[in-house]
N, C-alpha and C positions, 0 to 999 in steps of 0.2 A: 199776760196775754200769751196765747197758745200759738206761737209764729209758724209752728207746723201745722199747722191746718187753718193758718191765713194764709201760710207757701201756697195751699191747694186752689183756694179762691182767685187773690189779687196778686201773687206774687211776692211779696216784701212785706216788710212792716217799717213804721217808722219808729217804734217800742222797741226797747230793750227789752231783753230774757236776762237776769241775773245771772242765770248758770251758762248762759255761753262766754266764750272767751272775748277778751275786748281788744281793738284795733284802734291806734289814733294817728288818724293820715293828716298829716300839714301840708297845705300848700300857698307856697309863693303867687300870689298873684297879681305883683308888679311887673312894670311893663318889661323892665329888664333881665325879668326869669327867665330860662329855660334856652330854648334857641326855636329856631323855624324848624317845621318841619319840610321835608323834600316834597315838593310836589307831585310824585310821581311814587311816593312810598309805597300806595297800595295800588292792585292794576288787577292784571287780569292775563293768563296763560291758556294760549288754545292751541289743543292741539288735532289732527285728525288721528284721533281716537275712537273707539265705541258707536260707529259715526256720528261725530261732532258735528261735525261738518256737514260729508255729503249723507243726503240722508238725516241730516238734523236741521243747524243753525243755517244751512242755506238751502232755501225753500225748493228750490227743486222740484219735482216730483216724482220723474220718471227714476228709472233704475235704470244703468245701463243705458244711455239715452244714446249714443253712437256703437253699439253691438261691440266693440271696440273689449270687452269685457272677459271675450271666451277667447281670445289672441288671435294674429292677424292669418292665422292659417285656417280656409275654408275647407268645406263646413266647420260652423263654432258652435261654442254653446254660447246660446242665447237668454237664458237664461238672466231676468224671472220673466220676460216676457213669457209668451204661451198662446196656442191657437184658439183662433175661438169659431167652433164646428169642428164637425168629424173629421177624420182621418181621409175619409171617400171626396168631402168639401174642399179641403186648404192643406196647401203641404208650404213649410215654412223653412228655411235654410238662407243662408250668407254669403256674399260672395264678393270680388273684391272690386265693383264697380262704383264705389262711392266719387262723387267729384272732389274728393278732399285729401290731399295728398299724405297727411299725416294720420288722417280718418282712413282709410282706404276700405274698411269693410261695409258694406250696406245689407240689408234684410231686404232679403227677395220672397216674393208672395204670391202664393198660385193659387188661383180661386177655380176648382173644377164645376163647382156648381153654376145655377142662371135663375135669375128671378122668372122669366121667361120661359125656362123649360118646364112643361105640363109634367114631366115624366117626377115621379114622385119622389124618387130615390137619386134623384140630382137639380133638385129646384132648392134653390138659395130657401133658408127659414129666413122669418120677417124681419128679423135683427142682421140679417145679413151673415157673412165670414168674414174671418181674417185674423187681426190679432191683438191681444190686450198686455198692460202692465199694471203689475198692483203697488208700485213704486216700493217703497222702502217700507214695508209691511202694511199696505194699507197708505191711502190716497186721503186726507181728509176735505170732503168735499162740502161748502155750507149754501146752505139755501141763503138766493140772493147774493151770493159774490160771484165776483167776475175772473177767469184766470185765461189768461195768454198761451196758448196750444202752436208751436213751431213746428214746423217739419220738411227734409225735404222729400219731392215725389217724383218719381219718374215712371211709367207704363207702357204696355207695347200697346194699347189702344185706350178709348176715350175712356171715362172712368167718373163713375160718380162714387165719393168715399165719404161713407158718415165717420165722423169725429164725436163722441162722445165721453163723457162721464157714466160711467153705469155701479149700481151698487155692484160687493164681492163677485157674486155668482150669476151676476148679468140680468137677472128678470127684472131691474128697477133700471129706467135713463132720468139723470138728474140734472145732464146737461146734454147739449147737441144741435151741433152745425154740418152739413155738407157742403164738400169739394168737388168742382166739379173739373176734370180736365177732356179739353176737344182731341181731335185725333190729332190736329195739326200741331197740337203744342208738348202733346204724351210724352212723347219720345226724348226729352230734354228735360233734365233733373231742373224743379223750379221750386222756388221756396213759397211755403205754404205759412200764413200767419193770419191767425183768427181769435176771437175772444168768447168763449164759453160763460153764459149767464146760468148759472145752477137754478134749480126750479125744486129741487131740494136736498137731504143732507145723507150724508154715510160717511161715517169716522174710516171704511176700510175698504173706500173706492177704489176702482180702477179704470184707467182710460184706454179706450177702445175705438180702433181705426176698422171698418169693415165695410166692406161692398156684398152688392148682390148680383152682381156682373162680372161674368165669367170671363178672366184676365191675369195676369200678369202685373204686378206692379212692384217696384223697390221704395223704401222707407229710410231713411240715413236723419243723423241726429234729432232726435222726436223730444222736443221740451213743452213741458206744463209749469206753470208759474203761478200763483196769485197775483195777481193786479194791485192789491193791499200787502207789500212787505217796509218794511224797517227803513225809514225815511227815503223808501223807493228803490232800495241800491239793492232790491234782491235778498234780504234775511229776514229770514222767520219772525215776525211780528213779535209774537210772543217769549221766546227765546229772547230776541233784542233785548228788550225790554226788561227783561232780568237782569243782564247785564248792566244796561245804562243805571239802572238805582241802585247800580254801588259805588257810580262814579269814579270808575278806575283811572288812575294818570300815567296808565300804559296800557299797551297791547301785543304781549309777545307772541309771536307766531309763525311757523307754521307748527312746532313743536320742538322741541323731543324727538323721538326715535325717529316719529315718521320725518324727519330732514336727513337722518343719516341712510334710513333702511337697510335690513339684514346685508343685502346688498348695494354696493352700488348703484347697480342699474335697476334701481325699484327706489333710488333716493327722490327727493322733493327737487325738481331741478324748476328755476321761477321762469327764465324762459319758455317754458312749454305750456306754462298756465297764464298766459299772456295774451290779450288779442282776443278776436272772434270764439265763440264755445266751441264753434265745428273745427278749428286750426288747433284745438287742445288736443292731443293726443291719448290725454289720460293715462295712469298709470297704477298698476299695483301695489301699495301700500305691506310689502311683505313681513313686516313687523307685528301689526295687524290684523294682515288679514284681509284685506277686502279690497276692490277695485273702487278707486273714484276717477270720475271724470274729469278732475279739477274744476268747476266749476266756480270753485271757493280758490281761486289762484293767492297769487301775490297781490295785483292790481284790488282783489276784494279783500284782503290782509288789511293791507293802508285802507282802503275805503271803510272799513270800519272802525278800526283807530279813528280815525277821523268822525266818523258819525257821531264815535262814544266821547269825545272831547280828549281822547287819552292821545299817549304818542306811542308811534309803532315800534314796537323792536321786532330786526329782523334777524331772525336765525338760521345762519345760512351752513351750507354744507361746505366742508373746509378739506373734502378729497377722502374721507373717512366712514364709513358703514361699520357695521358690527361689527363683520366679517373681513372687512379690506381695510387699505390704506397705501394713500397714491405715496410715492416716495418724495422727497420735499424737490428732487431734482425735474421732477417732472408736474409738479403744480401749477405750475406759470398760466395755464389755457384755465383753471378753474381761478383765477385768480382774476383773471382777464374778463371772467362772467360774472362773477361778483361786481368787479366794477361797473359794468354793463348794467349790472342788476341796479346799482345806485343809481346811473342817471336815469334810468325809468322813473326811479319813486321824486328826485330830485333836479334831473336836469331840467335846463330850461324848453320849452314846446317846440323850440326849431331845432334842438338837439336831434341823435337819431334815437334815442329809445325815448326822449321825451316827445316825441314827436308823437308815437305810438301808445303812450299814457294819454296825450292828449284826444287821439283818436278815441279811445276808450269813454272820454266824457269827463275828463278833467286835466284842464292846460296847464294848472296853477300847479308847481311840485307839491308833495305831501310831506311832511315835517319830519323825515327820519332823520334822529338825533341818534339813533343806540343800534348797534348789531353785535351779534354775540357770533364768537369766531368757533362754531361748531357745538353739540350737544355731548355733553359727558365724555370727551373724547381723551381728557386731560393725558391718560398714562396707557393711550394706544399708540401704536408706532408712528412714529415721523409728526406726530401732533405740533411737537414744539418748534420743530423747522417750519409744518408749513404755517403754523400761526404765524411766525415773524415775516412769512413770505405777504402775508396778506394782512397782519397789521403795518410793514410799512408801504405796502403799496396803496391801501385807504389813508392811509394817514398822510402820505404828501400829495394827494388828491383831495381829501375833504380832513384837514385837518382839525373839525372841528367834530368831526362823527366818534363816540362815545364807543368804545370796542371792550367790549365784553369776555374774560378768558374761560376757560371750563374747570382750572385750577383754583382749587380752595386757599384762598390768601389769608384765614380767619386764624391759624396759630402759626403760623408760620410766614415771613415774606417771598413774593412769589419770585422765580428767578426770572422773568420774561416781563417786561414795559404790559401795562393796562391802566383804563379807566375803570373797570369793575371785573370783579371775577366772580362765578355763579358758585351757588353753594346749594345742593339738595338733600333734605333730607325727609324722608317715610318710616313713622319707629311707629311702636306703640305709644297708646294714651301718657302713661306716667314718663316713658321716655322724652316725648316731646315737651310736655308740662316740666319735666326739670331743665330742660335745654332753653328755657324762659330769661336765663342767662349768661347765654352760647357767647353772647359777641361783648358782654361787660367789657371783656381783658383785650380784646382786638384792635392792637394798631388803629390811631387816629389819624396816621400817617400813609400816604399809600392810594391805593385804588379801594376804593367804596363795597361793600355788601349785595350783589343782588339773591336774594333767596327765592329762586326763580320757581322750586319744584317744594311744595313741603305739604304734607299732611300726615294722619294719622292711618294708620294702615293696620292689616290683619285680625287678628281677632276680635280688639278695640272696636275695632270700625266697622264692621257687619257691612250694609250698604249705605251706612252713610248714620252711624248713630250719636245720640245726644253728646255720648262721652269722647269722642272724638274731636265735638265742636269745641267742647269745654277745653280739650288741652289743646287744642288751637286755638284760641282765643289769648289763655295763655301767655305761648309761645309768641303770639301778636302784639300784645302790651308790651313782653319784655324788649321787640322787633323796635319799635314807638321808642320804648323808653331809650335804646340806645341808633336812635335816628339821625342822628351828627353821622355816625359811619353805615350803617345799611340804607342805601339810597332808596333800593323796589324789594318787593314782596309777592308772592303771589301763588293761590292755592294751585294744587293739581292730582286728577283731573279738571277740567271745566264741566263738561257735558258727558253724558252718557243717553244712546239709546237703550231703551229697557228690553229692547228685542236683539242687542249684539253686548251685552256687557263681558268689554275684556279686560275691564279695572275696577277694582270697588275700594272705597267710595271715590262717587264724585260731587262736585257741587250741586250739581242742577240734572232732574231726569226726566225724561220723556219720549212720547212714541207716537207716534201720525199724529194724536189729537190732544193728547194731556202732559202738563208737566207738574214738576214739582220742586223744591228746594228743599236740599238736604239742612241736618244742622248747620254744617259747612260750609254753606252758602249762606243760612239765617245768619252765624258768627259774623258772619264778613261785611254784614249791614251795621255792626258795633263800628266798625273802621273807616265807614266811607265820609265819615267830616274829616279825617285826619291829615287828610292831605292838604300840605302849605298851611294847616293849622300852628300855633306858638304850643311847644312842651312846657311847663311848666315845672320849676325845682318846686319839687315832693321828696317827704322824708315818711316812711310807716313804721310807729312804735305796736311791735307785739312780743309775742314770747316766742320763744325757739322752732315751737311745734304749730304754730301758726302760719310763721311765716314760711313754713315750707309748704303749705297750702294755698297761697296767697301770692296775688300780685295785682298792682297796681298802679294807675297814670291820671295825670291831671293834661288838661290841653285848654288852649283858648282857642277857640275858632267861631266863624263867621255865617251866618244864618242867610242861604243864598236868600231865600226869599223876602226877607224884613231890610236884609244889611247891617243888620243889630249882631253883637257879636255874644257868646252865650261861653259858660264853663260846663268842660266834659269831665267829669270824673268816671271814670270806668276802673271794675276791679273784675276777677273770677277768685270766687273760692272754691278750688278744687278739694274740698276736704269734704267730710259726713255731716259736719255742725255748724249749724248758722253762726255768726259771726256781730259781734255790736260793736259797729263803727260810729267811733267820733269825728267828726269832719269839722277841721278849723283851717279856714281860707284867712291866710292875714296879706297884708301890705297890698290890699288894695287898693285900686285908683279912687282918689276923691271922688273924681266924676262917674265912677259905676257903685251904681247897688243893683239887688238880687233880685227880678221878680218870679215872685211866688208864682203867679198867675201863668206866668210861660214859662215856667219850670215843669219839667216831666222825669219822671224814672222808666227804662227800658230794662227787663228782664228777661233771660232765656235760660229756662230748667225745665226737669221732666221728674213727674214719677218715677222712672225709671233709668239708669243710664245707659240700657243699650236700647231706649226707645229710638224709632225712625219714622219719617213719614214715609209716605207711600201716597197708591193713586188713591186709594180710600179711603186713608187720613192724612192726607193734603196736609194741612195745618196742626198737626199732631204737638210736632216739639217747632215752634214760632215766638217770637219773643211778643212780648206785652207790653204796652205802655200804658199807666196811670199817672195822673197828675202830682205833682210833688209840693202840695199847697203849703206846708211847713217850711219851704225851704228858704237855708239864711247860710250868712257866713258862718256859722256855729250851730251845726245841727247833727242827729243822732237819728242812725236809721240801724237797719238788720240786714245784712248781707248773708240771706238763705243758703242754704247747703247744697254742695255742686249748683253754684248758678255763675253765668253772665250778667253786668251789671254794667247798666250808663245812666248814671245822675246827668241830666243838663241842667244846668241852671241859666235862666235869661238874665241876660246884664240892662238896663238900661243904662244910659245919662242922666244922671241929677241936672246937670246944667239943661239938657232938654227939656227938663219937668218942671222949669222954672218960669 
């Protein structure tokens, strides 16, 4: 049989090819193989990157929703908003009357035109003036859904203001309500909140506030939302939802850079992203690149940990930027916020920062177990002073919280007390696929593994290609196979938008309307039983030049939906030539045999290995599954060239079938 051009069709074969090289993988599948896996092994790393975040995973709409964007000095740029009518109609400019003492800037609005005036060349056009936002390249607006339009308003006289949805260039309304304010109430900023039924669609809306009455009015924090997000808490549906189907058993967050920022004062500080949207102050993400409003704070960190079933880690700033570093003598006030920051996620509701989580819409603490004392900070100044300053000042407060160092513990013992220390790494393809047994030789002794940052990067990686997934994948198995000491794992990037990319690859892409998954994110669907799954002892007989192509794991784990528990064998052959695997499972349990019938094989390869998908082959390189109707304790399949591979096999009960 011609397995290269079944590779094309179905993927695998269950035939041998005489002339490939052969593999004989054993596995242990008594109850006393192997050990448990961590429940939290594989997870999930977000950072505000590429906007992730704002502008991505939290639905949002506007840009700029409190002017807050072009700095607190009037006139700002305001920017993307934009007028809508001539220069003779509206003049638009900023000023610092907002009722919000940490917002202080608002958009002020001068409409010269009048529905009313006969005179030709100053009578409001039908649609009215004023001012529009195209959010984060385009608004995606759907016929038949409902989205929640905030704002507040205040004007020197009465004021009738349409709120609408309008396609790009205005000629289409696809949704629309009017506001109406009397003279006796103008004068006093009031909060405006309505709900928009679309009547129909544009992937590249924008929302538009306009009058035809000649006036004066000011606009301060202007939100548009879906009414349909991510079990209601405000995240992009679809987005969500990528993420939940890989079942992560974490969620670290807020990042990376952006916790430390170039600066200082442009770092992730969590009190500010606390509380009401209009009490957020927002800030420059100067690592990046781009203002967010924080919308996406701390308090919606935890709340989605929480949604995803994972636990949150939090990653906090430990006095340290690119660029600076507080000296250890003077940390004690950031040390002090951090604490503060704990009893928000944790204290109890009559506390004072749990009081204020409670306000938020959740009384109950959130389950932070893990924080990481600072981002790659390890061998910048005063690092190791103030780490101690603030591992033991959490530690005789919650001595039960999991602290995290930025110091690599994997060849060497670390000189500083932890529970885990992070390890990142970004090589090329072959680089990463040999590091498949990085942690073999690592202290079993000690603080734990977390491999918080890893992917394939540069050339390998294009934006996000096959060959990539393949040496991560991998790197993955080898992560598994030595899972006694590497507790978490997890790729990075998460998200990119395809209209700001300032990192490639990333897992997951998209832009107002369409996403996608990279390999990188397909690979990561190999991994999501593995967590609190049993590793099984596995031995692989091949020849020299095999096995540096090759890796491989066995696991037992639990089928949420039956409660039947099934065997995983996963392997990658990262070489040119298919491979004939012999597969012998011994010392199994009396009471399980193999069924054929719920056995399946999943494959992920490509024609090509620097194939990608994209928006216009979505499903380009996606894995495959067929039935594995042969399947037995003692069976013989073909492990295709450069592929991803998960044999399951169903277990039942003999004693049930009795």
């Amino acid at each position: 049989m011609d397995c290269k051009l079944l590779l094309q069709s179905t993927l695998f074969c269950f035939a041998y090819t005489q002339t490939n090289p052969t593999v004989t993988f054993t596995v242990d599948a008594s109850s006393s193989s192997g050990h448990r896996i961590p429940s939290t092994l594989f997870g999930l790393f977000f950072e505000e990157i590429n906007h992730a975040g704002t502008g991505g995973l939290w639905a949002e709409l506007v840009q700029n929703r409190g002017f807050e964007a072009g700095g607190l000095n009037t006139p700002s740029d305001i920017r993307p908003w934009v007028a809508v009518g001539t220069e003779t109609q509206v003049l638009l400019g900023t000023d610092r009357s907002s009722p919000f003492v940490k917002n202080p800037v608002a958009l002020r609005v001068a409409i010269f035109c009048d529905a009313e005036d006969s005179s030709s060349s100053n009578q409001c056009p039908h649609r009215g003036v004023g001012v529009s936002n195209p959010g984060f390249w385009g608004m995606d607006i759907h016929e038949g859904a409902t989205y929640k339009v905030k704002f507040w308003l205040r004007s020197t006289a009465s004021l009738s203001l349409s709120v609408s949805f309008t396609s790009a260039d205005g000629s289409q309304t696809l949704a629309q309500e009017t506001v109406e304010v009397d003279s006796k109430s103008c004068h006093t900023w009031l909060n405006q909140s309505l709900e928009l039924k679309a009547t129909a669609s544009d992937h590249y809306a924008r929302l538009s506030l306009t009058s035809r009455n000649r006036s004066v009015f000011w606009l301060d924090q202007v939100s548009a939302m879906p009414t349909d997000t991510f079990k209601g808490h405000g995240f992009r549906k679809e987005l969500a939802l990528m993420l939940a189907d890989l079942k992560p058993g974490f969620f670290r967050f807020p990042g990376g850079c952006f916790v430390e920022g170039d600066r200082l004062i442009n770092s992730f500080r969590w009190r500010e992203t606390v509380g009401p949207y209009e009490e957020r102050p927002g800030h420059y993400g100067d690592v990046w690149n781009y203002w967010t409003d924080d919308g996406f704070g701390f308090f919606e960190g935890l709340q989605l940990a929480e949604d995803l079933g994972a636990l949150p880690i939090w990653v906090f700033n430990n006095g340290i930027s690119h660029q600076e570093s507080v000296p250890t003598e003077l940390i004690g006030a950031y040390v002090l916020d951090t604490l503060d920051g704990i009893e928000f996620a944790r204290g109890p509701s009559n506390s004072t920062w749990g009081a204020l989580r409670s306000q938020m819409g959740h009384p109950e603490p959130f389950d932070l177990r893990y924080m990481a004392i600072g981002n790659e900070d390890c061998w910048k100044p005063y690092y190791r002073g103030n780490y101690m300053k603030f591992y033991e000042a959490i530690k005789a407060k919650y001595p039960d919280m999991l602290l995290i160092s930025n110091c690599d513990g994997s060849k060497s013992a670390l000189d500083h007390p932890a529970d885990l220390y992070d390890y990142h790494v970004y090589t090329s393809a072959n680089n990463l696929f040999a590091m498949r047994h990085q942690f073999d030789d690592t202290s079993r002794y000690g603080p734990k593994v977390f491999v918080s940052e890893y992917a394939v990067t540069g050339n390998d990686a294009g934006r996000g290609s096959f060959l990539a997934g393949l040496a991560e994948a991998g790197f993955l198995i080898g992560i598994e196979l030595n899972s006694d000491v590497v507790s978490l794992a997890s790729y990075a990037p998460l998200f990119v938008n395809n209209n700001d990319r300032r990192w490639n690859p990333d897992a997951i892409v998209f832009d107002s309307w369409q996403h996608y998954g990279t390999p990188g994110y397909w690979m990561q669907q190999f991994f999501k039983h593995s967590n609190n799954a049993s590793l099984l002892f596995s031995t692989v007989q091949a020849d020299a030049a095999t096995n540096n192509v090759l890796i491989m794991s066995a696991l037992r784990a639990k089928n949420d939906s039956t409660g039947s528990d099934y065997l995983v064998i996963k392997a990658v052959n990262y070489g040119g030539t298919a491979l004939n695997l012999q597969l012998v499972i011994t010392n199994m349990p009396s009471s399980d045999k193999i069924q054929a019938l719920d056995s399946s094989m999943t494959v992920l390869t490509s024609a090509n290995l620097m194939d990608e998908n994209s928006f216009l082959q979505p499903t380009k390189v996606v894995p495959t599954v067929s039935k594995a109707e042969t399947a037995g304790p003692n069976m013989r399949l073909t492990l295709p060239a450069f592929s991803i591979m998960a044999l399951q096999l169903g277990l039942s009960s003999m004693d049930a079938d009795m």
